[in-house]
KEMAR-154572 format. One record per residue: residue number from 1; residue in three letters; chain; x, y, z of N, C-alpha, C in turn. Coordinates in Angstrom, 3 decimals. Atoms other than C-alpha are relative to their C-alpha. Example, Ala and Ser with C-alpha at 12.3 -4.5 7.8 and 13.67 -1.06 7.14 Angstrom:
<sites>
site n->1; res->ALA; chain->A; n.xx->0.890; n.yy->-1.190; n.zz->0.000; ca.xx->12.300; ca.yy->-4.500; ca.zz->7.800; c.xx->0.900; c.yy->1.200; c.zz->0.000
site n->2; res->SER; chain->A; n.xx->-0.820; n.yy->-1.190; n.zz->-0.060; ca.xx->13.670; ca.yy->-1.060; ca.zz->7.140; c.xx->-0.770; c.yy->1.090; c.zz->0.730
</sites>
This chain:
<sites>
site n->1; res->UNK; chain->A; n.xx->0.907; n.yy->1.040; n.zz->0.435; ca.xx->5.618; ca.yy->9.883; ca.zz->-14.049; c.xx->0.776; c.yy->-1.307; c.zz->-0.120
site n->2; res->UNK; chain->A; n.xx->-0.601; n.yy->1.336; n.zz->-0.162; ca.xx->6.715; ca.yy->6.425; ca.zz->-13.217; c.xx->-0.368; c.yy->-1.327; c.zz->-1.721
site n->3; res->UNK; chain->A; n.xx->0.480; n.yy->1.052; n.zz->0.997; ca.xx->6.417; ca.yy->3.594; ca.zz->-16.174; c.xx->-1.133; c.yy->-0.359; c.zz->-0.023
site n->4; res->UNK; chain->A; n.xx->1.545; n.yy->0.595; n.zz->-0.459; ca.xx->3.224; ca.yy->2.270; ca.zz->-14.662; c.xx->-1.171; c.yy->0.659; c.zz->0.058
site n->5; res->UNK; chain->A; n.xx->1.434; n.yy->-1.131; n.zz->0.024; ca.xx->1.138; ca.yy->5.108; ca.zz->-14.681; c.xx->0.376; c.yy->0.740; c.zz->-0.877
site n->6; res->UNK; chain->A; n.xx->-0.397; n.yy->-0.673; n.zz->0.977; ca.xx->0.410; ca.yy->7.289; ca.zz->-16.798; c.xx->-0.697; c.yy->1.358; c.zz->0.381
site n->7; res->UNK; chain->A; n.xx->0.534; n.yy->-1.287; n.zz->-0.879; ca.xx->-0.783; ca.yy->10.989; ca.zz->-16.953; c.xx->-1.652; c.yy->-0.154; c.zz->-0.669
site n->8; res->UNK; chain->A; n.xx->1.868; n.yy->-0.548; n.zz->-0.029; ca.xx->-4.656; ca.yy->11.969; ca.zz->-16.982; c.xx->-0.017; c.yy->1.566; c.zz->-0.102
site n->9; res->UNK; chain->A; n.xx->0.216; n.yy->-1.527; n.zz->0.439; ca.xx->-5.723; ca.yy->14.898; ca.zz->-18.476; c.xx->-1.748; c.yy->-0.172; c.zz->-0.575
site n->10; res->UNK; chain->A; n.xx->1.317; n.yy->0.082; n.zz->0.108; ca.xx->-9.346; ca.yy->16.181; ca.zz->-19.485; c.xx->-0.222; c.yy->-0.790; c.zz->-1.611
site n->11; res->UNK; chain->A; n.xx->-0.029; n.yy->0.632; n.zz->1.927; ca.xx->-8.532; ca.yy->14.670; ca.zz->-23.430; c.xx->-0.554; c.yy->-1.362; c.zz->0.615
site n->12; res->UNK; chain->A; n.xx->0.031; n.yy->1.674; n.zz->-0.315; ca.xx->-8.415; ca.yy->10.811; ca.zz->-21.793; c.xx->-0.348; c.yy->-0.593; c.zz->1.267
site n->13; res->UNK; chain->A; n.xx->0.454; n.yy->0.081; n.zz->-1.455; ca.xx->-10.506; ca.yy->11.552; ca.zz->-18.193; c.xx->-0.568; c.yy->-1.727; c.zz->-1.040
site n->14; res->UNK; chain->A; n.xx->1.002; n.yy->1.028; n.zz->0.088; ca.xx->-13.433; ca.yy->9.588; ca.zz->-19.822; c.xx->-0.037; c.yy->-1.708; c.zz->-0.549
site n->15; res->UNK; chain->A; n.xx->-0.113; n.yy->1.225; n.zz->0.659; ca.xx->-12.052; ca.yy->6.613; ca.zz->-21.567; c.xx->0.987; c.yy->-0.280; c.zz->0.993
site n->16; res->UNK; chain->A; n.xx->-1.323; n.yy->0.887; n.zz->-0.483; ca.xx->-8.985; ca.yy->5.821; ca.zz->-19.417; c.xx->-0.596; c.yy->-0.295; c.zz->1.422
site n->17; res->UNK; chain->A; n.xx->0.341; n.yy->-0.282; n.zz->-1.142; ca.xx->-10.688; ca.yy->6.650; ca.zz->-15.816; c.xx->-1.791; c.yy->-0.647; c.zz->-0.214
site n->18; res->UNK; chain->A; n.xx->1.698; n.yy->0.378; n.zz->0.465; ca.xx->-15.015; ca.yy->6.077; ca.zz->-16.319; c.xx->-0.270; c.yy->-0.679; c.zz->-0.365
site n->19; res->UNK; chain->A; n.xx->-0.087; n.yy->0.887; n.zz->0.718; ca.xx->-14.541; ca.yy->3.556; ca.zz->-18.816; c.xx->0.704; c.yy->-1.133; c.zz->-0.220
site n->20; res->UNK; chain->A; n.xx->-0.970; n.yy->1.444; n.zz->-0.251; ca.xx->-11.698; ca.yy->1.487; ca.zz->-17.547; c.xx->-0.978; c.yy->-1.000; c.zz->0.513
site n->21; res->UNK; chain->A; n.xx->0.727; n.yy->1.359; n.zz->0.173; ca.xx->-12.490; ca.yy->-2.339; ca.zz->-17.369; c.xx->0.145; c.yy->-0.337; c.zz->1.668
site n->22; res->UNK; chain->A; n.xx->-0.473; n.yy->-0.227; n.zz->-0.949; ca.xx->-10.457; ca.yy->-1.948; ca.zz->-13.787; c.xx->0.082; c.yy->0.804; c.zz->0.999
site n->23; res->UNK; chain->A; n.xx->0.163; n.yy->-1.304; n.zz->-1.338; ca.xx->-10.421; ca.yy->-0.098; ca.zz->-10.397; c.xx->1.369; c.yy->0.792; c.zz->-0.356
site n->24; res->UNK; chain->A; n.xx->-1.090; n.yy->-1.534; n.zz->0.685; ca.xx->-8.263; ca.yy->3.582; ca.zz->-11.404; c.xx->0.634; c.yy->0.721; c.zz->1.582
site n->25; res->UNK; chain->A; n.xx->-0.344; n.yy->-0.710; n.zz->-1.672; ca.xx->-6.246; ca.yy->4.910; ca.zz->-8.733; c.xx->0.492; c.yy->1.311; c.zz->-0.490
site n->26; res->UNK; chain->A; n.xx->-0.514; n.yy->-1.045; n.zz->0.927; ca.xx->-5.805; ca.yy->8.706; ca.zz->-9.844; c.xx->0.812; c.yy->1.173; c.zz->1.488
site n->27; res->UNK; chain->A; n.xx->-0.908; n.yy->-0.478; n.zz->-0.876; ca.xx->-2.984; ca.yy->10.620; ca.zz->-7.707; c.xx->-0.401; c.yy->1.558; c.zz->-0.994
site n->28; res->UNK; chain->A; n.xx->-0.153; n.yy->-1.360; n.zz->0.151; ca.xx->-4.164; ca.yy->14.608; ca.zz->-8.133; c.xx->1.032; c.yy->0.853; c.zz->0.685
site n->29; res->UNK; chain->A; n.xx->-0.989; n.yy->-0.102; n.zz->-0.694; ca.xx->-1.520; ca.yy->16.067; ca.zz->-8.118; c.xx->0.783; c.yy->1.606; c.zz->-0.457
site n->30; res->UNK; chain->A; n.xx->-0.397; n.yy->-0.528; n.zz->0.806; ca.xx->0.796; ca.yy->19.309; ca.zz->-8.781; c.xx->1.792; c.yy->-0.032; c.zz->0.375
site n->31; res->UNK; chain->A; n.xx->-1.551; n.yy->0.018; n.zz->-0.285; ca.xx->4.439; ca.yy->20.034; ca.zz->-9.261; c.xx->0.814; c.yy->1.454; c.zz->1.250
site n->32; res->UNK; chain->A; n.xx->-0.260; n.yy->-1.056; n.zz->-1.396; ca.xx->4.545; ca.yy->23.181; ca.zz->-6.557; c.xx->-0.113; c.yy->-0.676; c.zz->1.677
site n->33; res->UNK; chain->A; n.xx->0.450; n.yy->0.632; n.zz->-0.889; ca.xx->3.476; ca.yy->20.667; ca.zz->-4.057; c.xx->0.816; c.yy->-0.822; c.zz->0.615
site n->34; res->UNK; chain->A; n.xx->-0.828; n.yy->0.547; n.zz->-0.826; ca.xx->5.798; ca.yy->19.497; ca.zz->-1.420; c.xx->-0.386; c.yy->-1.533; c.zz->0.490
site n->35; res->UNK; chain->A; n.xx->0.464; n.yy->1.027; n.zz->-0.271; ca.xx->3.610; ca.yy->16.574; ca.zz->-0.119; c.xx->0.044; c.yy->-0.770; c.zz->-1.238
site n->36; res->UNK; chain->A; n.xx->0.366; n.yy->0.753; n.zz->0.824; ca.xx->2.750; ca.yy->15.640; ca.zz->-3.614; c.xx->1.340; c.yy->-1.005; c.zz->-0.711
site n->37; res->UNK; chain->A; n.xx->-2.005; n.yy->0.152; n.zz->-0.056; ca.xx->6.984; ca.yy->15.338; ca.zz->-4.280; c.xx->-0.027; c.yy->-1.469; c.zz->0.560
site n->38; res->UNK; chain->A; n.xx->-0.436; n.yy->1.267; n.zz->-0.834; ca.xx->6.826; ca.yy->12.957; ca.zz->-1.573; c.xx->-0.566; c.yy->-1.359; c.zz->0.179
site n->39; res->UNK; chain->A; n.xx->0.875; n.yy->1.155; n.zz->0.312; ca.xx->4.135; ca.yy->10.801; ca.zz->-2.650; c.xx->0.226; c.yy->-0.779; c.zz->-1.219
site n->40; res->UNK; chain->A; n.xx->-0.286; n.yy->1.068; n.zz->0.777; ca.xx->4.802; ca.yy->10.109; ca.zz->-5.829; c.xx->0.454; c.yy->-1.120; c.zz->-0.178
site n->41; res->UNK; chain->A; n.xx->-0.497; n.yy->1.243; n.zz->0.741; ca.xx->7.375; ca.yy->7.613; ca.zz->-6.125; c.xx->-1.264; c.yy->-0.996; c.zz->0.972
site n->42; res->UNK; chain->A; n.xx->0.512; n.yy->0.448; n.zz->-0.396; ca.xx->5.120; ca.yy->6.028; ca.zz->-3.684; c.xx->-1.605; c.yy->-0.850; c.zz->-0.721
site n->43; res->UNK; chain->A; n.xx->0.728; n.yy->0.321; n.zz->1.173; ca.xx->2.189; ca.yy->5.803; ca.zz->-6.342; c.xx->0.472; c.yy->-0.440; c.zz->-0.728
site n->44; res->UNK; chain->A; n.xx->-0.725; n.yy->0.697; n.zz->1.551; ca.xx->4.693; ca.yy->5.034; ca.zz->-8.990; c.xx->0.542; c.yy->-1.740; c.zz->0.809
site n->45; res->UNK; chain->A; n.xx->-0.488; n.yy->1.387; n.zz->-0.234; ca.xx->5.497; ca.yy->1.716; ca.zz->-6.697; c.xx->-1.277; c.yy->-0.723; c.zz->0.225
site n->46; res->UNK; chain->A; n.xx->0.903; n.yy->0.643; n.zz->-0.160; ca.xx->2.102; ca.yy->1.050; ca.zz->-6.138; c.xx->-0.711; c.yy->-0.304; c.zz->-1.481
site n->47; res->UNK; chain->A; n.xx->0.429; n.yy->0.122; n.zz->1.197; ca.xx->1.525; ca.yy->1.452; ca.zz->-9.500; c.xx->1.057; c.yy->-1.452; c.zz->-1.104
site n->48; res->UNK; chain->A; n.xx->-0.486; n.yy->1.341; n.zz->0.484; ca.xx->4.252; ca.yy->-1.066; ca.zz->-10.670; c.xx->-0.486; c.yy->-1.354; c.zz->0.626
site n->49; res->UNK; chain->A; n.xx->0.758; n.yy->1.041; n.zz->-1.000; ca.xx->2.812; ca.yy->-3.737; ca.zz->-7.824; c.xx->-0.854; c.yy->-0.594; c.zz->-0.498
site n->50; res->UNK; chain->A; n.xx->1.743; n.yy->0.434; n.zz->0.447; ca.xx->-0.737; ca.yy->-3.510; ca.zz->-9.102; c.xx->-0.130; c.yy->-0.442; c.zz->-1.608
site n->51; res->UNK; chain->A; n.xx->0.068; n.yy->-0.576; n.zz->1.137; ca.xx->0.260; ca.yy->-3.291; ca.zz->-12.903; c.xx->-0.983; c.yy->-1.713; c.zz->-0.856
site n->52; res->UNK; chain->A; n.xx->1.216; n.yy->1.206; n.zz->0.824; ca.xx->-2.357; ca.yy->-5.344; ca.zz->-14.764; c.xx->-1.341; c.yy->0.203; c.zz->0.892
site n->53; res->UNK; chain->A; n.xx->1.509; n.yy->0.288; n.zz->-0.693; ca.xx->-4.640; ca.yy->-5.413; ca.zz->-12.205; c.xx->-0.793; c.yy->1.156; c.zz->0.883
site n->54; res->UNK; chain->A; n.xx->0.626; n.yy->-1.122; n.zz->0.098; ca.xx->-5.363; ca.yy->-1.628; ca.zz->-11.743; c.xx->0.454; c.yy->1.145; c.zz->-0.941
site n->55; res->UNK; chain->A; n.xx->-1.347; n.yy->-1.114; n.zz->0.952; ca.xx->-4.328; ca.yy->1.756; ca.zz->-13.921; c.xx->-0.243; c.yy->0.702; c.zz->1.180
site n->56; res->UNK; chain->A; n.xx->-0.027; n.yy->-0.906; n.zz->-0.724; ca.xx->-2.871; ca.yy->4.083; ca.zz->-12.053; c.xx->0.203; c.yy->1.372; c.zz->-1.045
site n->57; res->UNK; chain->A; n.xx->-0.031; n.yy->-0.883; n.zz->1.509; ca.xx->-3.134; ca.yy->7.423; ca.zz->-13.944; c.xx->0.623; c.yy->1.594; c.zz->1.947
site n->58; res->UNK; chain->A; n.xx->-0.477; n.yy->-1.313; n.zz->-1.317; ca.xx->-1.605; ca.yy->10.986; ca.zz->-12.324; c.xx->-0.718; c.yy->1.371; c.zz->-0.777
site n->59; res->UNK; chain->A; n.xx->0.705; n.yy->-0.931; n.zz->0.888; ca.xx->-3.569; ca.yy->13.959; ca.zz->-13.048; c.xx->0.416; c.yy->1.712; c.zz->1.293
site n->60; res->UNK; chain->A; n.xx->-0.438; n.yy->-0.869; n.zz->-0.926; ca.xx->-1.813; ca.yy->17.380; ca.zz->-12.428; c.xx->-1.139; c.yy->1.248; c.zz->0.139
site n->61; res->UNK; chain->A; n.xx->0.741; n.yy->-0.701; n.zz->-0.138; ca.xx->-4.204; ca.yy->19.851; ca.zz->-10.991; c.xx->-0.175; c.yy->1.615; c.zz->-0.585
site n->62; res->UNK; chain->A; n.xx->-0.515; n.yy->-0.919; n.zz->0.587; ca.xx->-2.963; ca.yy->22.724; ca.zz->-12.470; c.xx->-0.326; c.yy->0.243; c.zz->-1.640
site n->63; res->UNK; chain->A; n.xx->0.566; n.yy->-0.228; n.zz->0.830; ca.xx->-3.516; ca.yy->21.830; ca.zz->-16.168; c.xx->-1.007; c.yy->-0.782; c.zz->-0.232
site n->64; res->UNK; chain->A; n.xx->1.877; n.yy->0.323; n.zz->0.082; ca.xx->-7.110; ca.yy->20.134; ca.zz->-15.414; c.xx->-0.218; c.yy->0.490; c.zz->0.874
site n->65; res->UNK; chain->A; n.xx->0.824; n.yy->-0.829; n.zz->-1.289; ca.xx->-8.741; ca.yy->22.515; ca.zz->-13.007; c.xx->-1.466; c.yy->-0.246; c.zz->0.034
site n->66; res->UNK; chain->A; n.xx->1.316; n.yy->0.407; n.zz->-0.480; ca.xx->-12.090; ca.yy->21.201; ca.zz->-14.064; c.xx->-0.248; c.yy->-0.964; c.zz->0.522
site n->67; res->UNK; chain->A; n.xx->0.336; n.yy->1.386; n.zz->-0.760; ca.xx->-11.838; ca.yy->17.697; ca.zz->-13.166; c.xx->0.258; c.yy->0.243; c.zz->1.369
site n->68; res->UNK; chain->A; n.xx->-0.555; n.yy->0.525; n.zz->-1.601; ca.xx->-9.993; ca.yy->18.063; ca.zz->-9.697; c.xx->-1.176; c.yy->1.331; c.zz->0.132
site n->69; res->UNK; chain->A; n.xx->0.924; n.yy->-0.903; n.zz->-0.937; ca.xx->-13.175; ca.yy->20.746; ca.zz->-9.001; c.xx->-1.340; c.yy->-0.680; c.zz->-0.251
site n->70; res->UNK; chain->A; n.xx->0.831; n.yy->0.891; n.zz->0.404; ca.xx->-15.633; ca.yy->18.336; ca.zz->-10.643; c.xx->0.018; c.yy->-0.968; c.zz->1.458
site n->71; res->UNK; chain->A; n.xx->0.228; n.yy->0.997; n.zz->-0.897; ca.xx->-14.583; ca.yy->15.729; ca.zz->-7.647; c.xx->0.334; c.yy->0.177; c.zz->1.560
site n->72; res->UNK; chain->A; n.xx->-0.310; n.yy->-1.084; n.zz->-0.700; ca.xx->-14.037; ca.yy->18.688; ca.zz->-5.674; c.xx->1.468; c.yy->-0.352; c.zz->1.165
site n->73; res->UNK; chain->A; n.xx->-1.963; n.yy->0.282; n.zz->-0.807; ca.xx->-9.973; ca.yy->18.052; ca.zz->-4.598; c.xx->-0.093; c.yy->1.786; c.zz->0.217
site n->74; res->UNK; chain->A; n.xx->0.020; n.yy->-0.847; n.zz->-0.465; ca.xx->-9.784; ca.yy->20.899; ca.zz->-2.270; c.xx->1.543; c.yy->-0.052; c.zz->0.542
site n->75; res->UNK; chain->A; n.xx->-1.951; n.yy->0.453; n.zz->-0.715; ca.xx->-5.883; ca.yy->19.140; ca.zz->-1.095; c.xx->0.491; c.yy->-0.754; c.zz->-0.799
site n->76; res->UNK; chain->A; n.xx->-0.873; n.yy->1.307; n.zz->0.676; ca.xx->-3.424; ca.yy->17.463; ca.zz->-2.783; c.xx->1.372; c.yy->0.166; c.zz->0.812
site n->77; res->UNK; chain->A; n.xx->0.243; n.yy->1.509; n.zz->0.825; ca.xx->-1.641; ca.yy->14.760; ca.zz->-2.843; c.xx->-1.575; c.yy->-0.206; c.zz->0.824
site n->78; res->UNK; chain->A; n.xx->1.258; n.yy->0.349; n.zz->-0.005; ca.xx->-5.732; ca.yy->13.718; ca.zz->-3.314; c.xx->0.080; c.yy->-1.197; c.zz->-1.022
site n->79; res->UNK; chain->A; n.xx->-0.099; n.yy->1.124; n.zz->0.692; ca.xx->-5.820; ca.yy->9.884; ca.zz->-4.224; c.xx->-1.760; c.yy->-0.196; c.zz->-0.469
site n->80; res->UNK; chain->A; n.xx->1.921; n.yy->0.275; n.zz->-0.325; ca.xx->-9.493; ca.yy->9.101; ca.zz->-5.450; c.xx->0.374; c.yy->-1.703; c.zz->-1.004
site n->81; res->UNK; chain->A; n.xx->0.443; n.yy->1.126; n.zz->0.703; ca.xx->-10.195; ca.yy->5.167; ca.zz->-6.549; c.xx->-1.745; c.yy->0.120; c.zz->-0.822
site n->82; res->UNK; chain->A; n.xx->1.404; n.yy->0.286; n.zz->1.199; ca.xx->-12.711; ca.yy->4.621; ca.zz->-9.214; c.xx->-0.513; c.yy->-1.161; c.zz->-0.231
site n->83; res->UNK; chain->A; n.xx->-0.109; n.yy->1.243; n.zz->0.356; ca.xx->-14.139; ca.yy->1.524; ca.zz->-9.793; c.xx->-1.784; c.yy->0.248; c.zz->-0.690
site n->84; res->UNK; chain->A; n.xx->1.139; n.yy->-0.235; n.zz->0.432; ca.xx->-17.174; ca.yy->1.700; ca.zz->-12.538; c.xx->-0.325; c.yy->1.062; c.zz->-0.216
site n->85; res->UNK; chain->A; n.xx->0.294; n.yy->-1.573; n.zz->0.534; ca.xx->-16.949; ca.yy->5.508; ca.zz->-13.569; c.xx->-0.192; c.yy->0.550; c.zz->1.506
site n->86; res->UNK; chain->A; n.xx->0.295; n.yy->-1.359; n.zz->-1.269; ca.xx->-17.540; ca.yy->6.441; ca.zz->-9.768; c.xx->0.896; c.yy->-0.650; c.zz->0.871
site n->87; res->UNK; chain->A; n.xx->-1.180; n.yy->-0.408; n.zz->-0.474; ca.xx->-15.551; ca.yy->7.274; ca.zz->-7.305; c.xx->-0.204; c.yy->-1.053; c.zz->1.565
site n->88; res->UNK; chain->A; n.xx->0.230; n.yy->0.114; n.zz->-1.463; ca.xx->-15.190; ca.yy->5.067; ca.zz->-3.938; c.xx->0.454; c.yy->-0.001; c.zz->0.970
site n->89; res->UNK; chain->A; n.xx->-0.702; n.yy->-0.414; n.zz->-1.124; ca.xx->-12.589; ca.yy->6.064; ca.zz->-1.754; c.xx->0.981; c.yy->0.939; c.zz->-0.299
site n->90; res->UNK; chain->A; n.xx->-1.151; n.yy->-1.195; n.zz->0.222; ca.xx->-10.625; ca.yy->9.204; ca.zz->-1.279; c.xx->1.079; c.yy->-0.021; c.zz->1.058
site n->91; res->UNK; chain->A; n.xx->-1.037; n.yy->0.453; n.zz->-1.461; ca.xx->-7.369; ca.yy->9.590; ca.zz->0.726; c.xx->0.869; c.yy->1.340; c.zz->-0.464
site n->92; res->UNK; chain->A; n.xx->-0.573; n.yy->-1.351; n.zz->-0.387; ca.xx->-5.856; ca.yy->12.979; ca.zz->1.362; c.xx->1.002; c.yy->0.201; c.zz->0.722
site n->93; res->UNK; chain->A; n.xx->-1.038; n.yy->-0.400; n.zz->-0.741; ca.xx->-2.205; ca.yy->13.837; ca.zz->2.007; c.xx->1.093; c.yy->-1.012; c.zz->-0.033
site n->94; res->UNK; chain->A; n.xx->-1.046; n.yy->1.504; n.zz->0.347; ca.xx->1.114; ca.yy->11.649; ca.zz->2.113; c.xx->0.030; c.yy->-0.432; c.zz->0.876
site n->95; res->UNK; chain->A; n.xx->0.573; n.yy->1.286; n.zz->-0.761; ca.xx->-0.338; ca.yy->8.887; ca.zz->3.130; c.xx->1.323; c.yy->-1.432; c.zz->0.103
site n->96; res->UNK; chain->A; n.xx->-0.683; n.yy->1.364; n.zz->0.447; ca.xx->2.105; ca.yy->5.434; ca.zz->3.963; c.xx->-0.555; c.yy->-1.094; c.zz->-1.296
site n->97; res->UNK; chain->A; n.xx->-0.029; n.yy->1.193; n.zz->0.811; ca.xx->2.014; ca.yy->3.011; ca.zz->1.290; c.xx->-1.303; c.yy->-1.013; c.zz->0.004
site n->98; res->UNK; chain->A; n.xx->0.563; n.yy->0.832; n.zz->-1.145; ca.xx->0.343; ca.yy->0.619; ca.zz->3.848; c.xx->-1.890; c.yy->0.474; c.zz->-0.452
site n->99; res->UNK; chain->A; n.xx->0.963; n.yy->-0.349; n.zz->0.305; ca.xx->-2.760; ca.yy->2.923; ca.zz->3.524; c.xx->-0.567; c.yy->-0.345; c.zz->-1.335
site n->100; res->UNK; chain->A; n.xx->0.526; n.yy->-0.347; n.zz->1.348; ca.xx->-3.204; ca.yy->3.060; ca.zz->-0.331; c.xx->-0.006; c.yy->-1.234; c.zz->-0.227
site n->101; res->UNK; chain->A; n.xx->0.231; n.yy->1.268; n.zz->0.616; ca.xx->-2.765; ca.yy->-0.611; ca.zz->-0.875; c.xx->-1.129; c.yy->-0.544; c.zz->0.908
site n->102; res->UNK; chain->A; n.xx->1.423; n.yy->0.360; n.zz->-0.639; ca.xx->-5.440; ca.yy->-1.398; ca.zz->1.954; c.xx->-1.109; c.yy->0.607; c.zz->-0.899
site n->103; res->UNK; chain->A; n.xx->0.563; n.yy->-0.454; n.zz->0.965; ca.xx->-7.559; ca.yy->0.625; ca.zz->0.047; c.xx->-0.307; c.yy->-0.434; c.zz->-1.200
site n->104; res->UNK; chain->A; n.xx->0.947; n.yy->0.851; n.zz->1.257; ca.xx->-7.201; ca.yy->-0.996; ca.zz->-3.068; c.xx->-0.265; c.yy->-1.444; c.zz->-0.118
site n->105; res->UNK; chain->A; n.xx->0.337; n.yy->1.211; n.zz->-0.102; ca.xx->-7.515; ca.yy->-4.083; ca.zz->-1.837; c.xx->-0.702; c.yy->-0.445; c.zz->-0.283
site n->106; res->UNK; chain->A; n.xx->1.789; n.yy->0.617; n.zz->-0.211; ca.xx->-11.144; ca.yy->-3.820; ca.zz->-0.900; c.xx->-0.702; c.yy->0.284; c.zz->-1.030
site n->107; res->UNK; chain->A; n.xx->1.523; n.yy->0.067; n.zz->1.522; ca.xx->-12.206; ca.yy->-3.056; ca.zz->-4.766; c.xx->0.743; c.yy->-0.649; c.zz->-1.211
site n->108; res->UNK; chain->A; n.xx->-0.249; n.yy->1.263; n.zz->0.821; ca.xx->-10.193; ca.yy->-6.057; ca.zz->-6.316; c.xx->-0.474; c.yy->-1.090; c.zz->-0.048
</sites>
């Protein structure tokens, strides 16, 4: 977990994620996960980049199994943006950089 993000769990889905004032970039994620390894710091730099002007939160799939089946993450690394309690772009797999900041471009 990088400085800039923080973790997500089912205690602080609804207020930190649903209820943010800001577009949420949530990296599902677990620690058995080879791709997910290789994504992180990658979130944790996009997450220092953006810092003010999105949260990035990391939510490991493992101890929330209802949320990541709630928004049905069938793969991880599974990025989902939030903007307004719902969800509007997903991005599946370790993705470049390049990708995830296009992405949050278009809901700043």
């Amino acid at each position: 977990m990088g400085q800039f993000s923080m973790e997500i769990s089912e205690s602080n889905f609804d207020t930190a994620v649903l209820k943010a004032d800001k577009p949420v970039l949530i990296d599902f994620w677990a620690e058995w996960c080879g791709p997910c390894r290789i994504l992180g710091p990658t979130v944790d730099e996009v997450a220092e980049e953006y810092n003010g002007k999105i949260i990035v939160g990391k939510l490991n799939v493992d101890h929330s199994p209802s949320i990541a089946s709630k928004y049905g993450i069938r793969s991880i690394p599974s990025l989902l943006i939030f903007l307004n309690g719902e969800v509007q772009e997903q991005i599946v797999g370790a993705v470049p950089k390049a990708q995830i900041t296009d992405a949050l471009s278009k809901h700043l």
